[in-house]
N, C-alpha and C positions, 0 to 999 in steps of 0.2 A: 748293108747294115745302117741303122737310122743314127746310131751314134757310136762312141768308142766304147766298150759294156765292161767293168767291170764285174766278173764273174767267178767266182774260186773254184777252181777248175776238180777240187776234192780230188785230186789225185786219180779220177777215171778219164783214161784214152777212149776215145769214141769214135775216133776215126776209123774206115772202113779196115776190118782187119785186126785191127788193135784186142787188147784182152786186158782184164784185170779190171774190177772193183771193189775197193776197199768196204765200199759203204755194204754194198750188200752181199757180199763174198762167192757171187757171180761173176762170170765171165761174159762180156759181150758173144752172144752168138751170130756169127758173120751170115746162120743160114735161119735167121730171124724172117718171117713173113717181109715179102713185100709185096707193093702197088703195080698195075701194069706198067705203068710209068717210071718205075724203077724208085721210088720213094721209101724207105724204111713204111710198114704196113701200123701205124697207131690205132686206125681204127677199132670200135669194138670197147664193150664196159667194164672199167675197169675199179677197182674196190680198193679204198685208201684205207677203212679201215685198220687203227692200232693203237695199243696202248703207252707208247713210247711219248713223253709228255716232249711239247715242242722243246721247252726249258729245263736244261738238266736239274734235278733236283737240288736244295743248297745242301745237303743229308750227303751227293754224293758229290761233292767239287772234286776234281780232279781227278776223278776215274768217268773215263768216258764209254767203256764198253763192260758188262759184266760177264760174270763167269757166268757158265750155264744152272749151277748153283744158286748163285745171287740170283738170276732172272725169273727162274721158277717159285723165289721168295716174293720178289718184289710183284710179280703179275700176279700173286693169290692174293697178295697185301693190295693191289689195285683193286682187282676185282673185288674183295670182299666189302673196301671202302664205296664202291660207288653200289653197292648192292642197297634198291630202290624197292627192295619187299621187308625192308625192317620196321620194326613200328617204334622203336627207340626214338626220344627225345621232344617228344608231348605231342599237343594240337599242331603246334605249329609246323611242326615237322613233317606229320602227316599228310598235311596237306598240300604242301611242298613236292612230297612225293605222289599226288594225283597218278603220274607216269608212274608206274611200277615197273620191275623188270620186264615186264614184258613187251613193253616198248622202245628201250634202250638199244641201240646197236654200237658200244664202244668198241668191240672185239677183246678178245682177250688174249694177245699176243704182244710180246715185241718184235721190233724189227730182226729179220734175221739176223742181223749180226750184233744182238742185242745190246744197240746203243742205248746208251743213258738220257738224249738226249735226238729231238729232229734236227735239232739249228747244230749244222756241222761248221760254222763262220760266224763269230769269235771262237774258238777253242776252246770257251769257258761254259759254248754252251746254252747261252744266254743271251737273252733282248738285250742290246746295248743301250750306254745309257742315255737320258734326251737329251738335248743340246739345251744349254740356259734358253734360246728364244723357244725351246716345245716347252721344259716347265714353266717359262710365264704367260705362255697361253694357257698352260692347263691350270695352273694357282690362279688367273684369271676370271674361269671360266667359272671354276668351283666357288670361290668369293661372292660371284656375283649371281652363286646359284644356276649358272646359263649348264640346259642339256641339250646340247647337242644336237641335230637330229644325225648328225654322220653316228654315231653309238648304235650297233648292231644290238644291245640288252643294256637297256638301265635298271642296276640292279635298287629294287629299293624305290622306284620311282612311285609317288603319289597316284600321278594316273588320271591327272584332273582331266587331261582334253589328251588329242591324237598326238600334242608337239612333244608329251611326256613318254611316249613307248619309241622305244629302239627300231631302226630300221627291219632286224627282222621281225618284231614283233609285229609287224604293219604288214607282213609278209611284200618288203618291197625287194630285199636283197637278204641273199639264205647265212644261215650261220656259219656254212663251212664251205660254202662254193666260191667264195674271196670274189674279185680276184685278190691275193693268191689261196689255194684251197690249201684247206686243214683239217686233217681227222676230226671228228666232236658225233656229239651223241648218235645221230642215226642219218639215214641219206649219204653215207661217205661214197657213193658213185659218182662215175663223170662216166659218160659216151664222148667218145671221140668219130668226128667223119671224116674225109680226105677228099678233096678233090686235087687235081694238078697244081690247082693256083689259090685254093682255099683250103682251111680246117677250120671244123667246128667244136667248138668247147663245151659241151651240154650238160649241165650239173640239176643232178635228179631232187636235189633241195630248191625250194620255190623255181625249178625250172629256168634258169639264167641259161641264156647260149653268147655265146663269142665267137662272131664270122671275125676270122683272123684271115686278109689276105696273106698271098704267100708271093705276090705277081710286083712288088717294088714300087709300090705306088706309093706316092710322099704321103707324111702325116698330116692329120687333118690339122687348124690353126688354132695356133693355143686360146683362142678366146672358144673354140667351139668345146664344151667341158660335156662329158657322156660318165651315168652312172659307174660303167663299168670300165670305165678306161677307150682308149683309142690305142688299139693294136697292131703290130704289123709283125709278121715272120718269115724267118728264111730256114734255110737248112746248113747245119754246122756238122760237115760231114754226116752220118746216120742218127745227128740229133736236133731235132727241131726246137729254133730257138722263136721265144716271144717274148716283143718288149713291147712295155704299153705305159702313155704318159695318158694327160687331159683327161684327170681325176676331173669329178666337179667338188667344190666344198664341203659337198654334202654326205661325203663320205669320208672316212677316214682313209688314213696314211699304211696302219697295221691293224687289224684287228684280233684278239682272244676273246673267247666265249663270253669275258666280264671285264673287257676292255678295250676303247681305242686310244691309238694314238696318232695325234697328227692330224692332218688334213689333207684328202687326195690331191689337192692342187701342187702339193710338189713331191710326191711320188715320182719314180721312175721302179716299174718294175721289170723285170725279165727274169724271163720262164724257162728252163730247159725239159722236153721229153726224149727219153730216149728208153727207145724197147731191147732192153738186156735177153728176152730169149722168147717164147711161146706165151707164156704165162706171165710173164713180168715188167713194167714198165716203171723207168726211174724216171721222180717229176722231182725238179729240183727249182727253186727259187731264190731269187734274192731281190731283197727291200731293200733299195738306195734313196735314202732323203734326207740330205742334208741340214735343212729347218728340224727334225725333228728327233733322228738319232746322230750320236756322236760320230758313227763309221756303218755300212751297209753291213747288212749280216742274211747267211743262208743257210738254205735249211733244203733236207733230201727224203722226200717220202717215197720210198717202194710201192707199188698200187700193184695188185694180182689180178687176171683177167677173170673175169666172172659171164657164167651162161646168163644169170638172171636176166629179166630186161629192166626197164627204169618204169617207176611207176609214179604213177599221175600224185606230186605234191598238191592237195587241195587245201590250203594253207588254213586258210580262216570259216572254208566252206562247213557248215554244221560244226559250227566250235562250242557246243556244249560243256567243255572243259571250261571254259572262259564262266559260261552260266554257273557250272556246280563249285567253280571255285569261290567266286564271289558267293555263293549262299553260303557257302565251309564258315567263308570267312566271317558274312555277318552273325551268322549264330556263334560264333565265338565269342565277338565284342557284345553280343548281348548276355552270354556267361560271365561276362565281368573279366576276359583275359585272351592272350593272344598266344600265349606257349602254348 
């Protein structure tokens, strides 16, 4: 292992044999696929997929799991709020929603064990809070007007030149393929491959892959900084662990759909997968960074295996949306209004 890992172990045994997960009220199965080589089998695409918001809601502090009652309330009240065929709430709105239903892939489920929340590390559920040196970067940065280019969406940005759009918007790095990956609008697949001494991490959003040796080769020097990190893996009993430091700057620390925080250069992440049965694959993470949150916190996403294959993200190729928004937009300001 490259360092000592702080990891909250969530109360699931993984080791060969072992049973019992909390999280998704699964049982390891011991006669789960494997590799010639005798390796737990991750291979094969799998679907993250859910409506379970990373951050338990403040609506529900203190209840971390609901009744099947509650759940079936709360995912119509989801679904009905992110529903992208309404015409409620003027011009502006409308065109906002260019994306209609029909292009959304949220899913409409919670986790089976219908937590309240993905981040199982604070207890509360929640992003912890930034350390005084991350808010006075960030009251800095805002002061002085500076965006970022590590910002995956700038909400609200002017738009004058290319330094003004978020990393995915540049299609350089996808909204939900991280590292580390998060449910969000559509693309929530990864393909996994296997070799002896390697695995591949391939996220069907702008197409990122991560050759993760598995063969114990040192890390690369901390002056050498790569978009997606510098990874290395081993095997933690029937669960494969990955940790990846040599962020470059230019990325953030954590990202949400409409916000980062932090800066990759002091990141430490690690990864755990671990395949609970046929169908099912627990990916679990944790963001350690000291500069930027007060205490590492994690988080456990069920991914389901899917036949589908992964389909070619052509990100900016014929972006016509880009052309009919901007005309939306100027025959608005030339109506005299922007609702």
């Amino acid at each position: 292992m490259r360092y000592q890992t702080r990891f909250v172990a969530l109360g699931m045994v993984v080791a060969m044999g072992a049973l019992g997960s909390p999280l998704t009220g699964l049982a390891q199965d011991v006669g789960s696929p494997r590799t010639p080589w005798g390796a737990p089998d991750l291979g094969g695409v799998w679907d993250f997929r859910t409506i379970t918001p990373l951050e338990r809601p403040v609506a529900l502090a203190g209840k971390a799991v609901l009744t099947v009652e509650e759940a079936a309330a709360f995912a119509q009240q989801t679904i009905e709020g992110r529903n992208a065929d309404r015409r409620d709430g003027g011009a502006r709105r409308d065109v906002e929603r260019a994306y209609n239903d029909f292009w959304w892939d949220w899913g409409n489920e919670l986790t089976d064990d219908n937590r309240t929340s993905l981040i199982v590390d604070p207890p509360d559920g929640r992003i912890p809070e930034m350390t005084s040196e991350g808010q006075t970067r960030r009251q800095a940065e805002r002061a002085e007007g500076l965006r970022p280019v590590r910002a995956r969406v700038l909400i609200g940005s002017p738009a004058y030149g290319p330094e003004d759009l978020g990393l995915s918007e540049r299609c350089m790095l996808g909204f939900n393929s991280g590292p580390p990956m998060l449910p969000s609008a559509y693309n929530n697949n990864v393909q996994l491959f296997q070799t002896a001494d390697h695995v591949v991490i391939f996220n069907e959003m702008i197409h990122e892959a991560r050759v993760v040796p598995l063969d114990g080769r040192p890390p690369l020097p901390e002056t050498m900084r790569q978009w997606m990190g510098d990874s290395r893996g081993w095997w933690d009993g029937d669960t494969l662990v990955v940790e990846s430091e040599n962020y470059t700057d230019k990325t953030g620390s954590f990202y949400t759909i409409v916000g980062t925080y932090g800066s990759g250069v002091t990141l430490r992440l690690v990864e755990r997968f671990t395949r609970l049965d046929a169908d099912t694959l627990l990916y679990e993470f944790t963001v350690d960074d000291s500069k930027t949150f007060v205490e590492p916190f994690s988080v456990a996403i069920p991914m389901q295996r899917t036949a589908a294959p992964l389909f070619e993200y052509a990100c900016h190729e014929g972006n016509y949306g880009m052309t009919n928004l901007l005309t939306g937009a100027r025959v608005q300001e030339a109506e005299g209004g922007s609702q």
